[in-house]
C-alpha positions in Angstrom: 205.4 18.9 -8.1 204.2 21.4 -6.0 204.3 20.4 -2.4 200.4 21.3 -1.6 199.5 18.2 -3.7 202.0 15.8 -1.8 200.7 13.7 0.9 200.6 15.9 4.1 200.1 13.4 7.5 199.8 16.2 9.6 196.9 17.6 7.3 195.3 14.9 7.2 195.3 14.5 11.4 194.3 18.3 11.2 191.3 17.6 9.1 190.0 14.5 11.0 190.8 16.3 13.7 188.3 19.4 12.6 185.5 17.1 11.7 185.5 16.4 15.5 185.3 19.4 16.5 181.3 21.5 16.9 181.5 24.3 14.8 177.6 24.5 15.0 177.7 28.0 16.5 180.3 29.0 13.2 180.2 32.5 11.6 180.0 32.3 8.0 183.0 33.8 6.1 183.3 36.2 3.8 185.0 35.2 0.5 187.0 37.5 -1.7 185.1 37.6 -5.5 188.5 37.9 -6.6 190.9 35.0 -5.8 194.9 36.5 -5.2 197.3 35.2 -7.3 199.5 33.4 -4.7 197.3 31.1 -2.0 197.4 31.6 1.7 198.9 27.5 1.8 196.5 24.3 2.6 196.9 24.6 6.3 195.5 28.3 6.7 193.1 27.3 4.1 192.1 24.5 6.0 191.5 25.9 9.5 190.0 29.2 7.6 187.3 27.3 5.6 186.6 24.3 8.4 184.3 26.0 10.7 181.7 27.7 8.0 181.7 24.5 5.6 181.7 22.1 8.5 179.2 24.1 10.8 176.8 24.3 8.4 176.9 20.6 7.3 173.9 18.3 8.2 175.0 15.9 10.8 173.9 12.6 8.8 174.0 10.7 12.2 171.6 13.0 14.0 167.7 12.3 14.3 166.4 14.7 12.2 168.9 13.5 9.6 167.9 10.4 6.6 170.8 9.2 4.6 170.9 6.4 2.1 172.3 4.4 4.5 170.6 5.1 7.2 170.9 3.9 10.2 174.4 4.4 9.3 177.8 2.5 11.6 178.2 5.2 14.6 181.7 6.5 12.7 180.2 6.7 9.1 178.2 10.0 9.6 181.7 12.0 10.1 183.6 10.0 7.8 180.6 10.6 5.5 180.3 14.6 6.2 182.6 16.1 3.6 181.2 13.2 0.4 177.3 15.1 1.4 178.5 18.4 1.4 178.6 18.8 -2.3 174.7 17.6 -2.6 172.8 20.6 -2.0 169.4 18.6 -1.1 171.3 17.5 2.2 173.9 20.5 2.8 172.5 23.6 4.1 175.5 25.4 3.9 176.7 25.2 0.1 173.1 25.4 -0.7 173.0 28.8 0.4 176.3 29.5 -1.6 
């Protein structure tokens, strides 16, 4: 099996860690229309894509936000943030994709 399907602890801490972090101020990035053949590895991928996908994400716990289950528990809204990004209604940044 290829080891960037394996379970990855530190990955995991990376990417909770990222969803912490305010990325609201993100540029967007560039991607290739041509994908290479051999990946740059989950990690680089990871810290690479973090900052444009999770910048432009609607914070489901602020204000101006309305989820289905709003109000939501305090934690939900980040643990929530990468299940919305797929529906472009509530993402603004794979909607402009």
């Amino acid at each position: 099996m290829d080891k960037e399907f394996i379970f990855n602890s530190d990955g995991l801490h990376r990417a909770v860690e990222l969803m912490g972090r305010d990325f609201s101020n993100a540029e967007g990035l560039t991607l290739p229309i041509e994908l290479p053949y051999v990946g740059m590895g989950s990690a680089a991928a990871l810290n690479s894509l973090a900052p444009s996908i999770l910048g432009g994400a609607a914070r489901l716990g602020e204000a101006t936000s309305f989820a289905h289950m709003d109000p939501p528990t305090p934690w939900i809204p980040a643990a929530d943030l990468p299940a919305h990004s797929l529906m472009p209604d509530v993402d603004t940044y794979f909607s402009r994709i």
